[in-house]
C-alpha positions in Angstrom: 15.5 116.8 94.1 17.7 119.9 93.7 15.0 122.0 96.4 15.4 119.2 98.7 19.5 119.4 98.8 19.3 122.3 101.5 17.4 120.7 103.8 19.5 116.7 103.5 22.9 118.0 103.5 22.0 118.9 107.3 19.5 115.7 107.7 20.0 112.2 109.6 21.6 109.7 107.6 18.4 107.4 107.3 16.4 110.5 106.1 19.4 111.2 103.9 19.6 107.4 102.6 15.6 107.9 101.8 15.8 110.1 99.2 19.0 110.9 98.1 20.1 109.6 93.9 17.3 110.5 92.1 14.4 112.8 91.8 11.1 111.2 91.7 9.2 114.6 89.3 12.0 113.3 86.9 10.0 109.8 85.8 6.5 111.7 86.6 6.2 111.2 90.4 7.2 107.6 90.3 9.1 106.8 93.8 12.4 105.2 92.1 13.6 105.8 89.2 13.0 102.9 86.2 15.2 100.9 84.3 16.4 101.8 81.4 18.4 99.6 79.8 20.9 100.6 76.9 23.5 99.9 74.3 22.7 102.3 71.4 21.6 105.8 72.2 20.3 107.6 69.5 21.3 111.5 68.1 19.1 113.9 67.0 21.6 114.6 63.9 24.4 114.3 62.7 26.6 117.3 64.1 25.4 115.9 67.8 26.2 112.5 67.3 30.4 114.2 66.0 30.5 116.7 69.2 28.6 113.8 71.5 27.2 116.6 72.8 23.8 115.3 74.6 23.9 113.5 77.9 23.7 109.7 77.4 25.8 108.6 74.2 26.4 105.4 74.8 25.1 102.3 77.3 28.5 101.7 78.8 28.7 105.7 79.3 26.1 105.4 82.0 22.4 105.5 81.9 19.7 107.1 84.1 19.4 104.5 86.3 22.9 103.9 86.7 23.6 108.0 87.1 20.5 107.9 89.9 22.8 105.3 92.3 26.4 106.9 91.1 24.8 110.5 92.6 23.4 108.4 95.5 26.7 107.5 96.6 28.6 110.6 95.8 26.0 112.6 98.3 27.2 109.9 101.0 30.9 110.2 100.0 31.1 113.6 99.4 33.2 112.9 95.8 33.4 114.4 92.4 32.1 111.3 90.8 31.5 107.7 91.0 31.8 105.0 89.1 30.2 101.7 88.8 32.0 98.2 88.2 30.9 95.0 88.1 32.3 93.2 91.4 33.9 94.5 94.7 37.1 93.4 92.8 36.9 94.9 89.7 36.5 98.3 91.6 40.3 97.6 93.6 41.4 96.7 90.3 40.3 99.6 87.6 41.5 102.4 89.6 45.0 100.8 90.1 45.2 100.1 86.8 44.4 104.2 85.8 46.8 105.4 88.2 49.7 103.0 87.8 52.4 102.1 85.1 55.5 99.9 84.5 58.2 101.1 86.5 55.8 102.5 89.5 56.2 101.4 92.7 52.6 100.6 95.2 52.8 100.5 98.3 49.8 98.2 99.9 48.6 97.4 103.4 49.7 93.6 104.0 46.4 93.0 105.6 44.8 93.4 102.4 41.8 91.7 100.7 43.4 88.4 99.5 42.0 88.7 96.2 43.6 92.5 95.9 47.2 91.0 96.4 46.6 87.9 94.1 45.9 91.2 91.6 49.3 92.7 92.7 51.4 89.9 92.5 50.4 88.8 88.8 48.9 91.0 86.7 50.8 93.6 88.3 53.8 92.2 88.2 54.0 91.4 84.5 52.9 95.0 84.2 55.8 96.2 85.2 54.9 97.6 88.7 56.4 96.8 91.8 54.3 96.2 94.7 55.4 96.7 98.3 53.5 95.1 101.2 53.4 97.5 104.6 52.5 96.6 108.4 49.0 97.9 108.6 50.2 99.8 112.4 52.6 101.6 110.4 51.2 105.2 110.7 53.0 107.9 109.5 56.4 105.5 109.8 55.7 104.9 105.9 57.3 107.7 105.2 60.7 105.1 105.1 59.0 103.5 102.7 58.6 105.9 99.4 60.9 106.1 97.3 61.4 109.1 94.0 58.4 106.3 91.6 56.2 105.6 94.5 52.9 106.4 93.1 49.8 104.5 94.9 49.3 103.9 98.5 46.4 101.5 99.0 44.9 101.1 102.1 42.3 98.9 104.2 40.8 99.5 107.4 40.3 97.5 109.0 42.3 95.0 107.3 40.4 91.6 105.6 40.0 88.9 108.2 42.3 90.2 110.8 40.6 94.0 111.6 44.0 95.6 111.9 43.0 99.4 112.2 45.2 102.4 109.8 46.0 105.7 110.5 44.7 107.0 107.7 45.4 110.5 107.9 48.7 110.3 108.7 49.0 108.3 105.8 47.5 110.5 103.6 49.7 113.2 104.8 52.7 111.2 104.1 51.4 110.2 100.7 50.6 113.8 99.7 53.8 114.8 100.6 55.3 113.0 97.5 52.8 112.9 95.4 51.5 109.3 95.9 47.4 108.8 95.2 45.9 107.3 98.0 43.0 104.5 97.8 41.1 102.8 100.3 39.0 99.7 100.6 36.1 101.4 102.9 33.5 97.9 102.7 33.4 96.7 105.9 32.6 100.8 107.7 31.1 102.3 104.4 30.3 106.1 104.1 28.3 106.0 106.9 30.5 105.1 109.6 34.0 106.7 107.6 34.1 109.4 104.8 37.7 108.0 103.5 37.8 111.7 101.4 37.4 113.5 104.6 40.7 111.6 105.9 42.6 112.4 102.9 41.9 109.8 100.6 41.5 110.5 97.3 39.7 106.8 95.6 37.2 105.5 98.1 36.7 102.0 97.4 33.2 99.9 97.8 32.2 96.3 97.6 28.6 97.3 97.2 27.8 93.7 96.8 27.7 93.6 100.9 25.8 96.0 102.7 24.2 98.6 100.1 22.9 95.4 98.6 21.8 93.5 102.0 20.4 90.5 100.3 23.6 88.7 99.0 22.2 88.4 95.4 24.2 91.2 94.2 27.5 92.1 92.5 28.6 95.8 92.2 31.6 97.9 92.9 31.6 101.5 93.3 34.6 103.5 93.0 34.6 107.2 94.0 36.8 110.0 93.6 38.2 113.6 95.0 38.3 116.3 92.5 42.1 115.9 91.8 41.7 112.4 90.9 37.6 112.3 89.5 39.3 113.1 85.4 41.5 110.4 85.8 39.2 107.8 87.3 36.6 108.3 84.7 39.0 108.5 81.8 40.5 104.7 83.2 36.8 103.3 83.2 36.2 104.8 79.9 38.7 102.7 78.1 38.8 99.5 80.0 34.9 99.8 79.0 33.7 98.4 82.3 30.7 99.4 83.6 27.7 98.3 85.9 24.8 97.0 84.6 21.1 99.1 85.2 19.4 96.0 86.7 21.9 96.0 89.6 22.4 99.4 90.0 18.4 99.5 90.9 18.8 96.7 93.2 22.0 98.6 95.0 19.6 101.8 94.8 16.8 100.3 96.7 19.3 98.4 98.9 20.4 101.7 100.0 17.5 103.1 101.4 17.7 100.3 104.6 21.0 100.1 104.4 21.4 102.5 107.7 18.8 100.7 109.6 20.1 97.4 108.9 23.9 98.6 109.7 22.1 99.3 113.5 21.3 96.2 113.5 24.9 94.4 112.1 27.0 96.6 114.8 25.1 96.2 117.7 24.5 92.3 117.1 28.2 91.8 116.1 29.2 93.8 119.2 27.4 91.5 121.4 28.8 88.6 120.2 32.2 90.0 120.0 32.0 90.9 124.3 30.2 87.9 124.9 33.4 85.7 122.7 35.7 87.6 125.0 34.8 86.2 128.2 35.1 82.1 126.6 37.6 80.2 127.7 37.5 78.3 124.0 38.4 81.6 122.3 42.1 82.9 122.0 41.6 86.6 120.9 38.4 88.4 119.5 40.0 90.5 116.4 36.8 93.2 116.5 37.7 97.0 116.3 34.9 98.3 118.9 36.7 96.3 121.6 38.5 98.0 123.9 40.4 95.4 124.2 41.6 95.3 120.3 45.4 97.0 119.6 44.4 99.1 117.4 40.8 100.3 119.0 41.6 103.8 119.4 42.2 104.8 115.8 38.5 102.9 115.6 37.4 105.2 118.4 38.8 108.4 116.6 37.9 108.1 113.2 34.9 105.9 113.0 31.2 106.3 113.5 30.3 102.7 114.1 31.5 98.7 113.0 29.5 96.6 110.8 29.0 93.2 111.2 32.0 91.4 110.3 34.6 90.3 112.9 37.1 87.7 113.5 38.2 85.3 116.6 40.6 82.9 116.8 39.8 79.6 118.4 42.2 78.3 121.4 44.0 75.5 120.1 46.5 72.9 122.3 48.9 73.5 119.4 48.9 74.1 115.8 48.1 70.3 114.7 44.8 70.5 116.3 44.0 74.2 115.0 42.9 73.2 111.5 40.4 70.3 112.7 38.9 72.4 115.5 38.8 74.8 112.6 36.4 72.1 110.7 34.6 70.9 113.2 33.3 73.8 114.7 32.2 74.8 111.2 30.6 71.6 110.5 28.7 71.8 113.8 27.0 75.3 112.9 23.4 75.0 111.7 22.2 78.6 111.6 25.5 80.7 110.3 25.9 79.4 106.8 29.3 78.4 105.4 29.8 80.8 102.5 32.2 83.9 101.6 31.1 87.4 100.9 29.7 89.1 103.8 27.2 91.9 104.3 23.6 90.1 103.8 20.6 89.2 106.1 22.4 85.8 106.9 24.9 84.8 109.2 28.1 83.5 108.0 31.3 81.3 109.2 34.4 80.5 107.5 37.9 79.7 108.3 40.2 82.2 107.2 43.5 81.2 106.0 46.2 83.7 106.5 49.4 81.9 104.7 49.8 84.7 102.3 50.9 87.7 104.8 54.5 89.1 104.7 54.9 91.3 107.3 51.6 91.1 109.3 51.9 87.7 110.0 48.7 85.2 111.3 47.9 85.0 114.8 49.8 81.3 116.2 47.2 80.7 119.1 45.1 79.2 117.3 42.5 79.6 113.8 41.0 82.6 112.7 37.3 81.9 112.4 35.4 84.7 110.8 31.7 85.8 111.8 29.3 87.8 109.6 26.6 88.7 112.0 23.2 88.8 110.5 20.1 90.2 111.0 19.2 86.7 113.1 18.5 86.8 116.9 21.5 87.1 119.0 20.0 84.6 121.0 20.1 81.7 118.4 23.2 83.0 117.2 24.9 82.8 120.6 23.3 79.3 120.5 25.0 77.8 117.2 28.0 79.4 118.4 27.9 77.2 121.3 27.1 74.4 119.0 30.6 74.7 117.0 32.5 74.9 120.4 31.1 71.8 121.2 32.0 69.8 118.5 35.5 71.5 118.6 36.3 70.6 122.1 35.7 66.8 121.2 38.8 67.4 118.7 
């Protein structure tokens, strides 16, 4: 692999996503790497097994397999290390919990992932740490907002459900300036549409249970880190003794290889639908960043590559005590998008998000958020189920 790193630092992204992670000479010429799987590692003697002076020492420590995706996605971020957890969650959770104490104050995007601030406001809380929700449009107006034990910033662009863009440079800058660690949840762009470390970030966040996995059979977080911050990060995993398991680290590997053509597929599907949403008189808004249309499209337009499949509308409603069973019935009345959370696999998905929990960005009133995962289906039969659900809503 190491004679090949010349040439794919300065190839496409789908060559680069072919062979980046591990180095087939290393398991005699096999294409990917196998599986080991691992608890006890043995020691040659005794004086190695004191100084743990060999490579692998331990299962949780990481293993070949796991090390093969870890340096897969540290050649797409561009990090000092990675780590792997077991759930999208898990890897929000880990690195606040190594860079936060009692008597810190977090300050978090308000459009956050819901299960992120159900994290914040418990386990958090009895921690000790204050956490401090911020409009997601704030820029670098969250300066007003630190005070002399602010230590995190996490951010989320775009934010869960609603899209709502971040300047995340500015707020990086602002961050930096006192001393705050910045995180970001990058799942619905991933590292190939935004480098978070090239914006200032320091933890890049993944839910590679969605697109490096594809397939929706998957759970894996990945949690990469700057230089500063890669001691720390590793140190925090060490002890909490949470790790990723081989199996699903080879299925995240092979994910990745397709992961850039299937992306192609997600953004310019989604994109059509999105448009195509816009010009319905039974939609409200269409909450997609790649819109022109979209508040916040131009800090999509400067910072980002492309959009993934994921997108929001928000169904026109004569008033709020119809929104909910227009909600349900065009839901009920889909037969190809499935009804399902997560987001990021071959299949289409609906839901109906629910937006109760928001403190300062508050839930659009026009009407329910219904939230699309665009598949790998045809547009054509998508667009056609689509029209099924407005259908059955406009009997409500």
């Amino acid at each position: 692999m190491k004679d090949k790193d010349s040439v794919l630092q300065n190839a496409g992204i789908n060559t680069r996503l072919t062979h980046i992670g591990n180095d087939p000479f290393d398991y005699h010429g096999f294409v990917n790497p196998p599986v080991v799987h691992a608890s006890t590692v043995l020691f040659p003697n005794a004086r190695t097994m004191e100084t743990r002076s060999q490579k692998y020492t331990y299962g949780t420590r990481g293993t070949p397999t796991t090390d093969a995706l870890c340096e897969a996605i540290d050649a797409l971020e561009g990090s000092a290390g990675t780590i792997l957890v077991p759930s999208g969650l898990a890897a929000v959770t880990i690195p606040f919990l190594g860079f936060v104490a009692a008597g810190d104050h977090a300050l978090v995007v308000d459009s956050v992932y819901g299960p992120t601030r159900h994290f914040c406001d418990t386990m958090l809380k009895r921690l000790g740490v204050e956490v401090e929700y911020y409009d997601p449009a704030i820029g670098a107006g969250i300066e007003t907002l630190f005070r002399p034990n602010t230590k995190l910033v996490h951010t989320e662009a775009p934010g869960s459900n609603t899209f709502e863009m971040q300047d995340i440079p500015a707020i990086s800058a602002v961050a930096h300036r006192h001393g705050a660690v910045v995180m970001m949840d990058n799942t619905w762009a991933t590292p190939l549409y935004f480098k978070p470390l090239d914006h200032g970030v320091d933890i890049s966040i993944h839910a590679a249970t969605k697109y490096p996995s594809g397939h929706s059979d998957i759970l894996l977080g990945t949690v990469s880190a700057n230089a500063e911050h890669w001691d720390r990060l590793k140190e925090a995993n060490g002890v909490l003794g949470i790790c990723g398991a081989p199996d699903d680290a080879y299925q995240i590997l092979r994910g990745l290889r397709t992961m850039g053509l299937r992306l192609e597929r997600h953004y310019e599907s989604a994109l059509a639908i999105a448009e195509w949403l816009e010009s319905r008189e039974d939609v409200a808004r269409v909450l997609h960043p790649a819109l022109p249309s979209f508040p916040s499209h131009h800090l999509w337009k400067r910072d980002f590559k492309g959009a993934s499949g994921i997108f929001s509308f928000v169904l026109a409603a004569d008033g709020p005590e119809k929104s909910r069973a227009k909600a349900h019935a065009f839901l009920d009345a889909l037969r190809i998008f499935g009804l399902g959370y997560s987001w990021g696999g071959f299949e289409s998905l609906a839901l109906h998000a629910y937006l109760n929990d928001r403190k300062v960005a508050k839930a659009p009133t026009d009407g329910a958020v219904i939230r699309l995962q665009i598949g790998i289906e045809d547009v054509v039969d998508l667009k056609a189920d689509i029209e099924r659900g407005f259908a059955a809503a406009s009997a409500v």
